[in-house]
Structure formats: structure tokens, C-alpha cells
C-alpha positions as CSV (number, residue, x, y, z in Angstrom):
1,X,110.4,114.6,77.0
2,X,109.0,111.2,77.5
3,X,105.9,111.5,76.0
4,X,107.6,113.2,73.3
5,X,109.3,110.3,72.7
6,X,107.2,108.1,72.6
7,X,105.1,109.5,69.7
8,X,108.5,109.6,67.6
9,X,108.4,106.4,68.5
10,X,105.1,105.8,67.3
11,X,105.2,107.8,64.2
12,X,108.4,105.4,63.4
13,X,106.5,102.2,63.7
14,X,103.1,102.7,62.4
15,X,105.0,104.2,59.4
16,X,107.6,101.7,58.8
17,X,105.0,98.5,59.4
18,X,102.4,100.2,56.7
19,X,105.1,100.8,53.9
20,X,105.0,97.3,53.3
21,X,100.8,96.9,52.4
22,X,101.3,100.6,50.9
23,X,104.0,99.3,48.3
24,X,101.8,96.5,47.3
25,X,98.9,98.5,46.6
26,X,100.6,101.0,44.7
27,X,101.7,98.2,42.5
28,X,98.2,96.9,42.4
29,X,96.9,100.4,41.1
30,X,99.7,101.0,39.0
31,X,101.4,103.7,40.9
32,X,105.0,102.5,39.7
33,X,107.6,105.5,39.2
34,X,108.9,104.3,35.3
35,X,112.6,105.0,34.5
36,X,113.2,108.0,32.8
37,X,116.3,110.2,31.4
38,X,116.6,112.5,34.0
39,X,116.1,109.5,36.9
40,X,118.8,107.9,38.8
41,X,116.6,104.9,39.6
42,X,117.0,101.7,37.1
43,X,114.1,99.8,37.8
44,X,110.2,100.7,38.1
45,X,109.8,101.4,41.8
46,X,106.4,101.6,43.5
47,X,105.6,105.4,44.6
48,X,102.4,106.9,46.8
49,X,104.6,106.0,50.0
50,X,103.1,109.3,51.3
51,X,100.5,107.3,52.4
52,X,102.0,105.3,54.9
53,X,103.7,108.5,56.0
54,X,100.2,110.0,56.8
55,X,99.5,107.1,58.7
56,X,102.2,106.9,61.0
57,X,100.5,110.8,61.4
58,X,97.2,109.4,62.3
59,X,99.3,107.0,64.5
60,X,101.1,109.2,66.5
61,X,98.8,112.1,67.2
62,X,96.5,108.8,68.5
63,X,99.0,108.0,70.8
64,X,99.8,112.0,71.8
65,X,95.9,112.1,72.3
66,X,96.2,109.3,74.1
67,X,98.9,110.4,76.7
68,X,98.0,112.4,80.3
69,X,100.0,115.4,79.2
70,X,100.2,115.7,76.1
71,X,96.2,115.6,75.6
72,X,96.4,119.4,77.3
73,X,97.8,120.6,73.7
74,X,94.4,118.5,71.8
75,X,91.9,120.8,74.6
76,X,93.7,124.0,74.3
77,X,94.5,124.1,70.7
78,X,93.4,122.8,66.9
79,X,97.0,122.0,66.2
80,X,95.4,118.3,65.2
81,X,92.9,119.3,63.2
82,X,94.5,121.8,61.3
83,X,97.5,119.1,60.4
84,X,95.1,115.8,59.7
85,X,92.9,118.1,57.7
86,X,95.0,119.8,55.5
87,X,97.3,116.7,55.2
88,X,94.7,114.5,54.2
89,X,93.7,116.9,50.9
90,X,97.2,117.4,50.3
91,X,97.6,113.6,50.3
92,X,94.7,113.4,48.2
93,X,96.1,115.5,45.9
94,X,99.7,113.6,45.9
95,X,97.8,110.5,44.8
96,X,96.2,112.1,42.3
97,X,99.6,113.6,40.8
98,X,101.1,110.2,41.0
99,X,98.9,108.2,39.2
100,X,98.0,110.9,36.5
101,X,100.4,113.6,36.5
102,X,97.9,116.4,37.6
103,X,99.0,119.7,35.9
104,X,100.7,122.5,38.1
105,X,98.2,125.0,38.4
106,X,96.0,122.0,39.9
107,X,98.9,121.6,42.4
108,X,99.3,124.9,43.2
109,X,95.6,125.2,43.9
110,X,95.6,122.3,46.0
111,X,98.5,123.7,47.8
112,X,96.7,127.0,49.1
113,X,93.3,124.9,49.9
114,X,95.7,123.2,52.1
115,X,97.5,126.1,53.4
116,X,93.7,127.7,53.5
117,X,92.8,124.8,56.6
118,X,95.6,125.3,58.2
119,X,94.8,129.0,58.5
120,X,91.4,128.4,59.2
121,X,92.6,125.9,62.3
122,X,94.7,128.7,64.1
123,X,98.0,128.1,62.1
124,X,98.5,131.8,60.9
125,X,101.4,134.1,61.4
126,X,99.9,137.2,63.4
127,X,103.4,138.7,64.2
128,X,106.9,139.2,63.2
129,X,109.9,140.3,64.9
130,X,111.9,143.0,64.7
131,X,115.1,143.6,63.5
132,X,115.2,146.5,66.4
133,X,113.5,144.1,69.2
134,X,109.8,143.7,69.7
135,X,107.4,142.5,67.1
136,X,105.7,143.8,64.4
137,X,101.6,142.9,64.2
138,X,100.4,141.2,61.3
139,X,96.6,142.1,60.4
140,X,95.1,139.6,58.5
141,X,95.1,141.0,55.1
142,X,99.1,140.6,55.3
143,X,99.2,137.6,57.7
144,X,97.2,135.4,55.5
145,X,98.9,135.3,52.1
146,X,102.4,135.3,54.0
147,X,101.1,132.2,55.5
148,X,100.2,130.7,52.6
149,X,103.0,131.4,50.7
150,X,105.3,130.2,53.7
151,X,103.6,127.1,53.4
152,X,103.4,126.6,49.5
153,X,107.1,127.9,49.1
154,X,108.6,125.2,52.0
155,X,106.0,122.0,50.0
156,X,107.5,123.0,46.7
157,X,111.3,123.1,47.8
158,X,110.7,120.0,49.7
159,X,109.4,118.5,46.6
160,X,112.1,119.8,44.3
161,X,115.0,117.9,46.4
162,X,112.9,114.1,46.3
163,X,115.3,113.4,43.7
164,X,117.5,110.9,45.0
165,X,116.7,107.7,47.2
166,X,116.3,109.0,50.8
167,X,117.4,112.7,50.3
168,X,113.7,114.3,51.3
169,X,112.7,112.1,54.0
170,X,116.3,112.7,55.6
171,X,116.7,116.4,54.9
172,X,113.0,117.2,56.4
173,X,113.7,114.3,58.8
174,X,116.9,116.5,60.3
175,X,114.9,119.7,60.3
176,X,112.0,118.8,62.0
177,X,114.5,117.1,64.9
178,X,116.3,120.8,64.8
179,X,113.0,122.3,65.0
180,X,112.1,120.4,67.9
181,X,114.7,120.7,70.0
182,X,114.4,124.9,68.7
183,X,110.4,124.5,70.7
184,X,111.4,122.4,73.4
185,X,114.5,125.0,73.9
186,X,112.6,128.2,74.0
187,X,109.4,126.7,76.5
188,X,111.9,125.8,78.8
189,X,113.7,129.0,79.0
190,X,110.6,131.0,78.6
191,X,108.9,129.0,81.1
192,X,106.0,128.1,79.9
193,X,104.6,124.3,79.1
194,X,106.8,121.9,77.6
195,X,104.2,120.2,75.7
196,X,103.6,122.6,72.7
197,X,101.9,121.9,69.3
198,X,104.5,123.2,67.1
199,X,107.1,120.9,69.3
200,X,104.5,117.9,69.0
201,X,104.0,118.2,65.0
202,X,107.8,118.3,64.8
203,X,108.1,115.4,66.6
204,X,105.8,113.9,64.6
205,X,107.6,114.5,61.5
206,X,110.8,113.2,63.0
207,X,108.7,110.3,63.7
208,X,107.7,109.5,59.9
209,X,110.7,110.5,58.3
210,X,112.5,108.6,60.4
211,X,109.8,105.2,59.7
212,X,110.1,105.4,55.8
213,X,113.8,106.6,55.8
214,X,114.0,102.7,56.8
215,X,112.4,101.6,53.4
216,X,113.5,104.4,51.0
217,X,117.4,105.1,51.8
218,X,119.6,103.5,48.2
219,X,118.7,101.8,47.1
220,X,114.8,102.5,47.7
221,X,112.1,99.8,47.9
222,X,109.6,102.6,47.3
223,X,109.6,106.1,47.0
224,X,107.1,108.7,48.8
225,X,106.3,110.3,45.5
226,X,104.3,113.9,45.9
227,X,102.0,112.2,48.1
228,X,104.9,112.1,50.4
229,X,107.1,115.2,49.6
230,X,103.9,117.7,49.9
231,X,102.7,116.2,53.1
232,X,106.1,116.6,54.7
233,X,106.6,120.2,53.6
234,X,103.3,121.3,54.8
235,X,104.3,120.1,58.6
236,X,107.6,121.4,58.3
237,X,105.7,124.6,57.7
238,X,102.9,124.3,59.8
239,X,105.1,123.8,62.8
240,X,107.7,126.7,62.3
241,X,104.3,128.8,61.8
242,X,102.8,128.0,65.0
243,X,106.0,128.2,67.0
244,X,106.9,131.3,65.5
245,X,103.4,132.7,66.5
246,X,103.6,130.9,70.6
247,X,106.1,133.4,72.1
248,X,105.9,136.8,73.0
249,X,108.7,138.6,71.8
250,X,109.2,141.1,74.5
251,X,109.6,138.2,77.1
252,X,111.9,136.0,75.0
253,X,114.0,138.2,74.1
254,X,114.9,138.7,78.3
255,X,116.7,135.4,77.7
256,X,117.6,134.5,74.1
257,X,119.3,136.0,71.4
258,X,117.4,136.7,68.2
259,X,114.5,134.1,70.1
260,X,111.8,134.3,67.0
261,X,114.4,134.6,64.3
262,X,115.4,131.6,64.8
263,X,112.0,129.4,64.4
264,X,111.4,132.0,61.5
265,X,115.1,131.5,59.8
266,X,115.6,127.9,60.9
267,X,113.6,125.9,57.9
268,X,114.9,128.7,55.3
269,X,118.3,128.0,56.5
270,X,117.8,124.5,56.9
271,X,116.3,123.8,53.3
272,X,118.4,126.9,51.8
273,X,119.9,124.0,49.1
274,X,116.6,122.9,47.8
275,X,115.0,126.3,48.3
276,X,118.3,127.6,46.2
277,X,118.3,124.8,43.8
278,X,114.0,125.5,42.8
279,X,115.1,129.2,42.5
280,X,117.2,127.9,40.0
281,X,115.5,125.6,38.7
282,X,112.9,128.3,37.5
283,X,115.3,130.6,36.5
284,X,116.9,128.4,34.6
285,X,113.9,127.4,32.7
286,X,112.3,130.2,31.9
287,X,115.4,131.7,30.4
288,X,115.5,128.6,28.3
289,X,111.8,129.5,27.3
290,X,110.3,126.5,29.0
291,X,107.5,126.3,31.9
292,X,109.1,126.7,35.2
293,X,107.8,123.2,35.9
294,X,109.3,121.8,33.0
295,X,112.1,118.4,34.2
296,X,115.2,118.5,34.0
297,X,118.3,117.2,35.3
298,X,120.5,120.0,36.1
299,X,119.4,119.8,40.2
300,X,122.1,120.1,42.8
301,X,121.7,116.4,43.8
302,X,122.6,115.7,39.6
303,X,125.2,117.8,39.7
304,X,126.9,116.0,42.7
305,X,126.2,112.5,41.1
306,X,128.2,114.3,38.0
307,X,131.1,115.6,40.4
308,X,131.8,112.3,40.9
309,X,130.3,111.6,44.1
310,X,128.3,108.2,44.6
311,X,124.5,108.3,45.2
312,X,125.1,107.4,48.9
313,X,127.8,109.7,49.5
314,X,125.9,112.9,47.6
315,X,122.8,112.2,49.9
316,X,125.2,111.8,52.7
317,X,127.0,115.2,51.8
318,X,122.8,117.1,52.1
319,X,122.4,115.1,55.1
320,X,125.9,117.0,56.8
321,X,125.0,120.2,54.9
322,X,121.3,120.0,56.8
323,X,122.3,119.0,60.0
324,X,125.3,121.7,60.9
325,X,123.1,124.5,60.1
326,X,120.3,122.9,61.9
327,X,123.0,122.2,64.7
328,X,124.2,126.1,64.6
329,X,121.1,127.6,65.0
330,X,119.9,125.1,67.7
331,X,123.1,126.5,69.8
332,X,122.2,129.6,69.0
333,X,119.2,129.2,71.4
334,X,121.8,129.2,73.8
335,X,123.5,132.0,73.7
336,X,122.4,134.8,76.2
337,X,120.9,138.7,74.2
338,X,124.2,139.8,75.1
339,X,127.3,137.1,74.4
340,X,130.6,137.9,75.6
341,X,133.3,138.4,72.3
342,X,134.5,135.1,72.3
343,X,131.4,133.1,72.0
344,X,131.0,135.0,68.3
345,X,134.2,134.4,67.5
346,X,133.8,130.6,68.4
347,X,130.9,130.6,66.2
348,X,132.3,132.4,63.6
349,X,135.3,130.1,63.6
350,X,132.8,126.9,63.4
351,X,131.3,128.4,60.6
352,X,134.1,129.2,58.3
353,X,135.5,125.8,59.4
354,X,132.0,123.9,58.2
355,X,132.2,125.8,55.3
356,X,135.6,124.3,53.9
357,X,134.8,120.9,54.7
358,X,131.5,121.5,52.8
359,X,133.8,122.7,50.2
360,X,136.4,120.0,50.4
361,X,133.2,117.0,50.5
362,X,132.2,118.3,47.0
363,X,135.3,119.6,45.2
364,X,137.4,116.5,46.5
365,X,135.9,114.3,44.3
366,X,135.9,116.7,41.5
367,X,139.7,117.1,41.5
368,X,140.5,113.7,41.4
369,X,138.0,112.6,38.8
370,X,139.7,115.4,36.6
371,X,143.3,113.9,37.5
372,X,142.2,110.7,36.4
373,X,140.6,112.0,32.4
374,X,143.8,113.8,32.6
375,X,146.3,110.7,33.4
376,X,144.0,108.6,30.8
377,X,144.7,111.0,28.2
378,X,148.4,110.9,28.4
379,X,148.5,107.3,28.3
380,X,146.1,107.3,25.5
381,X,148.4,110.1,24.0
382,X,151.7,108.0,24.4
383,X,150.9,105.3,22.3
384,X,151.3,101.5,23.1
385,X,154.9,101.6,22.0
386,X,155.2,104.2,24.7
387,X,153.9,102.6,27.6
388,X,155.6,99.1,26.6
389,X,159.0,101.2,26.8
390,X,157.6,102.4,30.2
391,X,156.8,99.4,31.3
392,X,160.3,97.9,31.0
């Protein structure tokens, strides 16, 4: 756990100390986010702060190379290729965007070349479980394109919730740290090395979130732009693929509970809102007639700003949304393949009561708001002769 830490550590320095020269040389190039309609920002703010995100990458895998332990997972795997490699065109690629607005078929290619080193590095789903136990084999002709549409499906949803100062970094930020402790979990109880790769790129992640979280929480000094928001979503996926693809299902499932469902449900449950909200989003737009990557400003993160919530708060509200279903399916790990009745019902009782305090965080704010038109328009209704009486 110590080494562990200390490349979280790591990734949080090196990223937070190169913001700082990365923000002045997106201003030199030009890379300024302008203010447009469907924006909540009200200045121009300096974008491409995926950049410094990649190099807190470089930073800490440097330092993981670097430490007695943890250089086992460098010898016996290309977990550090595969994530520098593909990271680095996909970084490419987010420059490009944000200086010149790169079309999305250009994107979308970019986004399976990506997913296209990863597979070629190791990271490849070659099994998947069973709803009856065991695991079902993947051949490459079906492994491959699930891969890469796991890993273009979790960029894009990532990318579709970098709406709001801080909301991406934080939501991938808290995954990651649940998908870390979801590794670290199942080597321990399967027994086999602590020091994993899918465990050291979520680390990683937590790492840089965490460093740039620091600069881009409201109101943001700079934003990570698709630079940042496609580099985090490909670790997100590259480490649920790789754990997902670590364990043998017959031995895990001695000890766990549904042991590779959970790695394989965690980031779908984890990102379900922005994964929801692009589902929606294309829906939406083609029904309208328009490209499926057309803006708008009918996202979930609008719509809370228009409930009435504050920017903080709504990115607060993701933030708690993120982290209890994170938190569930991390305990889940520790619930034995046959749970007594009453730890289901304690779970099922934490459930429904997370789900009405989701409920009450957004319609709260709703209800009042509405209260409030509705006590303005009597008053506005009464007259001024009406409220002078009133007020005597």
C-alpha cells in the first residue's frame, strides 16, 4: 500500500506543479475556451490542461518504475506501455480538437487507434463471466471490438459530463479510487500479488485527478479540455479491462460474491449519469434531426444549474451520486458467495435510503424555487395598495 501511495502522491504533484507552465502556454498558443451560450463559464479560460494531466502520468509510472516492488508489474507486464502509448495519441489528438475543433469522425478514429495500442500491449478482454458462475472465453474476433468499444464508450461519456468546473476530474477521480480499492480487494482475497497493473493505473488516475482537481474546481483557472477528458476515460477503461481479465473466475468466486462483475459493472455504474446523459444526448438530437454531436445545453449538470442548484452544490450533488455507488459496490467485495439474509436486507435498505436523499438533494431545491415564483406572483397579483394594507 505504500508504494501505492506514493505514486498517488506523485501523480498529485508533478500534475498540480505543471498546470501552472501548461496554462501559460495554452494562452500563448491560443488554446482559450471562448464563452458561449450553452457555457456556464463567463470569462475566456485557458484549456489543453490534459497535458499536465499526462505528465503527472509520465511522473508517476517513473516513480512506480522506480520503486523495489512495484517494478515487478513493468518486467512481467506492458501495462506502461500500452497506457503512455495510447495516451500520448490520444493526447495528441485532444490538442488538436482544442485548438481547431477536429470533426467527430476524426475523433472517433483517433479513439479506436488508441483503443487499437492498448489491445496490441495486452489490454484486451479475453473472458467474461457468467451469470451461472464460471467464465465465458472471448476469441479474438469478439474480444477485440468489445474492447474497443468499452474503451471508446467510457472516453466519450467521460467527455460528455466536462461540462461544469471540476465535475470530470472529480467523477473519474472517485472511480478510479473505487476501482482501486476493487483490485487491491480482490488480490488480497485471492491471494495473489498486491502490486497489480490495473490497481497501479488506477492509482495513477487518482493521482492526476486529484493534482488538477486543485486548479480546476469553481471557479476554474483552466480547464482539461478533450486533451484531458479523453486521456482520463481511456485509463478508466484500460484499468477495469485489465482487472477484469487478472482473475480466474473459478477461484474468485471461492471467496467473493459476483468477483468479476464487479470490476466489469463498477465504471458503468459509477459513470451511469454521464453514460445516461450521452444516451440522451444522442437521442435527443437525432430526434430533433441534428448530428448526434451537435451542442447543446439540455445535459444533466444544465439541468441541475436550472433546478436551482448552485454550480458548487450541482457538482457536489455528482460527486455524492459517484461516490455511494462506487462505495456500494466496493463493500460488495466483501460480502462472502453466500451472505446470510440480513446482509441483503442491510444493503437493500442503504440503497433505497441513498436513493431518497439523491432525490431530496435535487428536488429540494426545485420545490422551493417554485414556492418562491409562486409567492412573487401573489404579491405581484395584490397590487401595491394590497400589500401597503398588509403591511399595516
Amino acid at each position: 500500500m505504500r508504494e501505492y501511495l506514493l505514486v498517488i502522491l506523485t501523480g498529485i504533484a508533478v500534475t498540480y506543479l505543471l498546470v501552472s507552465p501548461v496554462k501559460s502556454l495554452a494562452i500563448a498558443m491560443g488554446a482559450q475556451a471562448a464563452v458561449r451560450d450553452r457555457d456556464v463559464h463567463k470569462v475566456p479560460t485557458p484549456r489543453i490542461g490534459g497535458l499536465a494531466m499526462f505528465g503527472g502520468l509520465l511522473g508517476a509510472l517513473v516513480m512506480a518504475r522506480a520503486l523495489p516492488h512495484m517494478t515487478q508489474v513493468f518486467i512481467e507486464t506492458k501495462t506502461a506501455n500500452a497506457v503512455i502509448l495510447s495516451g500520448a495519441l490520444i493526447v495528441l489528438l485532444g490538442i488538436a480538437d482544442d485548438l481547431w475543433d477536429i470533426d467527430a469522425l476524426t475523433k472517433l478514429a483517433g479513439q479506436i487507434a488508441a483503443s487499437g495500442i492498448l489491445i496490441m500491449n495486452g489490454v484486451q478482454l479475453s473472458a467474461l463471466p457468467r451469470l451461472d458462475g464460471g467464465s465465458l472465453a472471448l476469441s479474438p474476433v469478439y474480444g477485440v471490438p468489445l474492447t474497443v468499444f468499452i474503451v471508446v464508450a467510457t472516453i466519450n461519456a467521460v467527455n460528455f459530463i466536462d461540462g461544469l468546473d471540476g465535475l470530470a476530474a472529480g467523477v473519474v477521480g472517485i472511480a478510479a479510487f473505487a476501482l482501486f480499492l476493487l483490485g487491491y480487494r480482490l488480490a488480497e482475497v485471492v491471494d495473489i500479488p498486491l502490486l497489480i497493473g490495473p490497481a497501479m493505473i488506477a492509482a495513477v488516475l487518482v493521482g492526476i485527478c486529484a493534482g488538477f482537481l486543485a486548479h480546476n474546481f469553481h471557479p476554474a483557472r483552466i480547464f482539461m479540455g478533450d486533451t484531458g477528458s479523453m486521456l482520463i476515460g481511456l485509463l478508466l477503461s484500460a484499468a477495469t479491462i485489465q482487472l477484469i481479465a487478472l482473475f480466474d473466475t473459478a477461484i474468485a468466486e471461492k471467496y467473493l460474491i459476483f468477483p468479476l462483475w464487479l470490476p466489469l459493472l463498477l465504471v458503468p455504474m459509477v459513470t451511469v449519469v454521464p453514460f445516461a446523459d450521452m444516451l440522451l444526448a444522442v437521442w435527443r438530437r437525432t430526434n430533433q434531426g441534428l448530428s448526434p454531436f451537435a451542442p447543446d445545453k439540455q445535459h444533466l449538470h444544465h439541468r441541475l444549474l436550472r433546478l436551482g442548484h448552485s454550480h458548487r452544490r450541482s457538482v457536489l450533488i455528482m460527486y455524492g451520486w459517484v461516490g455511494l455507488v462506487g462505495a456500494c459496490m466496493v463493500a460488495m467485495s466483501f460480502v462472502p458467495p453466500d451472505p446470510p439474509t440480513w446482509q441483503a436486507l442491510v444493503l437493500f435498505i442503504t440503497l433505497c435510503v441513498a436513493a431518497l436523499g439523491a432525490a431530496l438533494m435535487v428536488g429540494v431545491p426545485r420545490i422551493i424555487a417554485r414556492r418562491a415564483f409562486q409567492a412573487e406572483v401573489e404579491a405581484a397579483a395584490a397590487g401595491p395598495g394590497d400589500r401597503t394594507r398588509q403591511h399595516a
